[in-house]
N, C-alpha and C positions, 0 to 999 in steps of 0.2 A: 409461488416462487417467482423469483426476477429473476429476468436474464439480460445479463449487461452486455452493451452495444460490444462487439469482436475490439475495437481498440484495448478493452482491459481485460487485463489479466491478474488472475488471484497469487499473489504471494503466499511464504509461506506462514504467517501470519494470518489469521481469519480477519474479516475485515478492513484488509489495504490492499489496493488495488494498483500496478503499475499502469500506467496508458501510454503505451507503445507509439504512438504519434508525435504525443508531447512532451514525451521524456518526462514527466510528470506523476509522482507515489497521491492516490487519492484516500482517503479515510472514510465509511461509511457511517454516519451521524444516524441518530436514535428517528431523527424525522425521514430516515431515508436517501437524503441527500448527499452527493458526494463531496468533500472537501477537500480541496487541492492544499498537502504537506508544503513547509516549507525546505528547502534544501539545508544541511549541515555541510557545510567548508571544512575540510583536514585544518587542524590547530592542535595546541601541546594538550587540549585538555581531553578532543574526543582520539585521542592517541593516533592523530592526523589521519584518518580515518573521513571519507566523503560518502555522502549516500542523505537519506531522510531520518530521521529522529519517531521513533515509533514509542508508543507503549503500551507491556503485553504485561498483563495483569501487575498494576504499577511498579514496572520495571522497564526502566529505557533501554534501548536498545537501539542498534542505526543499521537499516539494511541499507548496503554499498550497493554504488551504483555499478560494480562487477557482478554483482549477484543479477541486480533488476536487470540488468542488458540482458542474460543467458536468458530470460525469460520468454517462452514462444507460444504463440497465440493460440489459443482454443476456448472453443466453449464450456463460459463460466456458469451455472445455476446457484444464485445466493437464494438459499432458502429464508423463508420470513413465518417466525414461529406464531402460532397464535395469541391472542391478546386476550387476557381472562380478565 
């Protein structure tokens, strides 16, 4: 198992992680590594709507950044399945 550094926090999406420091949504990549989202802007097409652009089983979706704020620190355990 990993255990990621107290800055992130597990959303509710398996996989994205908020980091409380940096106001920043990360993405957990197949090598492991985290990857910093880019930001989504309110405009007429994501129904002005702000937050990151996600996708959960290829369906987009945009967690707001009212949701990622309420978000409070604790310890995360990302479990890491075996490799056959």
């Amino acid at each position: 198992m990993v255990t990621l550094p107290k800055e992130f926090v597990a959303t509710k999406y398996p996989g994205y992680f908020w980091n409380i420091q940096d106001k920043k949504l990360y993405s957990v990549k197949v090598t492991g590594m985290l990857k910093p989202l880019a930001r989504v802007y309110p405009n007429q097409f994501n129904h002005f709507r702000s937050g990151f652009s996600v996708s959960i089983r290829g369906q987009k979706r945009v967690l707001e950044l009212s949701y990622l704020e309420t978000l409070k620190p604790k310890t995360t355990i990302y479990p890491i399945y075996p490799q056959e």
